[in-house]
VMD Tcl script that draws the C-alpha trace (Angstrom):
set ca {
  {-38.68 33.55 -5.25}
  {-39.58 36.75 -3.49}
  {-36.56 38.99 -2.12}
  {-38.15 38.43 1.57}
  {-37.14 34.61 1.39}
  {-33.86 35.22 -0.18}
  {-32.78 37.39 2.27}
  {-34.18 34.97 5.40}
  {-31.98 32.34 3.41}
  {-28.78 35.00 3.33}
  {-29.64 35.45 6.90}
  {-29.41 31.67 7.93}
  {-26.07 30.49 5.64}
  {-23.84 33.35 5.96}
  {-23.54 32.90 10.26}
  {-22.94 28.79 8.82}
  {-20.55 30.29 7.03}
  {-18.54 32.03 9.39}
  {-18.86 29.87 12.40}
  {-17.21 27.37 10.09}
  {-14.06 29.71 8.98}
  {-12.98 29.83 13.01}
  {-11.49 26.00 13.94}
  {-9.61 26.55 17.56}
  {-6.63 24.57 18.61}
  {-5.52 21.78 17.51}
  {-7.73 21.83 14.72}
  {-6.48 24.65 12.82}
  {-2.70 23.11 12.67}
  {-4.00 19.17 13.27}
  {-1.62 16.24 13.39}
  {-4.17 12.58 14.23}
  {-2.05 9.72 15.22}
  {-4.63 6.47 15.28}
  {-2.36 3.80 15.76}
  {-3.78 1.69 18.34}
  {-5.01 2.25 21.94}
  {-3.40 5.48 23.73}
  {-3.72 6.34 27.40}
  {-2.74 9.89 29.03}
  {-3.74 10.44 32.70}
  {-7.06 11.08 32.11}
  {-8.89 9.20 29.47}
  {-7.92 6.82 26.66}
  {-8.76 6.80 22.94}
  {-7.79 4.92 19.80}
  {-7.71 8.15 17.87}
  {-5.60 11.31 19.19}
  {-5.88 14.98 17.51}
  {-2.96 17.34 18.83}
  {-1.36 20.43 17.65}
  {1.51 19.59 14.58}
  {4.73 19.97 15.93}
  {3.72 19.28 19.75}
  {4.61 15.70 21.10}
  {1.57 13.46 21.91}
  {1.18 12.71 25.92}
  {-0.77 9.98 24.98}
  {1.10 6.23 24.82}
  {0.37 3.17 25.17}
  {2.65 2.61 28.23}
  {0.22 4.83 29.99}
  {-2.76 2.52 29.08}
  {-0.74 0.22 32.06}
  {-1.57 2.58 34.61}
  {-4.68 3.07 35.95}
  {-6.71 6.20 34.97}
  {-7.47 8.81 38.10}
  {-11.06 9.11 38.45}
  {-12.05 11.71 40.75}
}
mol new
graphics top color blue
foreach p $ca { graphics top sphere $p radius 0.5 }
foreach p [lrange $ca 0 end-1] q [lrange $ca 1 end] { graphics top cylinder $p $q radius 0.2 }
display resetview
């Protein structure tokens, strides 16, 4: 293998590499709750990511009301 190719290689995987170091918020501290269906005012999902420590908005008492669409 010729040092041009191994260097268009090192050019490729090393910005992989970094872009994949960097997770924002909440995935750098993440807490998943995935216990059934859970509304906020917004949207609904059956699986929640938010920041550890932080209370989830999410509930299933919101799932009751209806979601704003705008």
């Amino acid at each position: 293998m010729g040092r041009q190719s191994k260097m268009v290689r090192l050019f490729f995987i090393i910005p992989l590499l970094v872009s994949c170091s960097y997770l924002p918020e909440p995935l750098n501290n993440p807490q998943v709750s995935m216990l059934g269906k859970k509304c906020n005012e917004q949207t609904w999902s059956y699986i929640w990511i938010n920041k550890k420590g932080q209370n989830l908005t999410a509930s299933e008492e919101n799932c009751k009301i209806p979601i704003k669409k705008e």
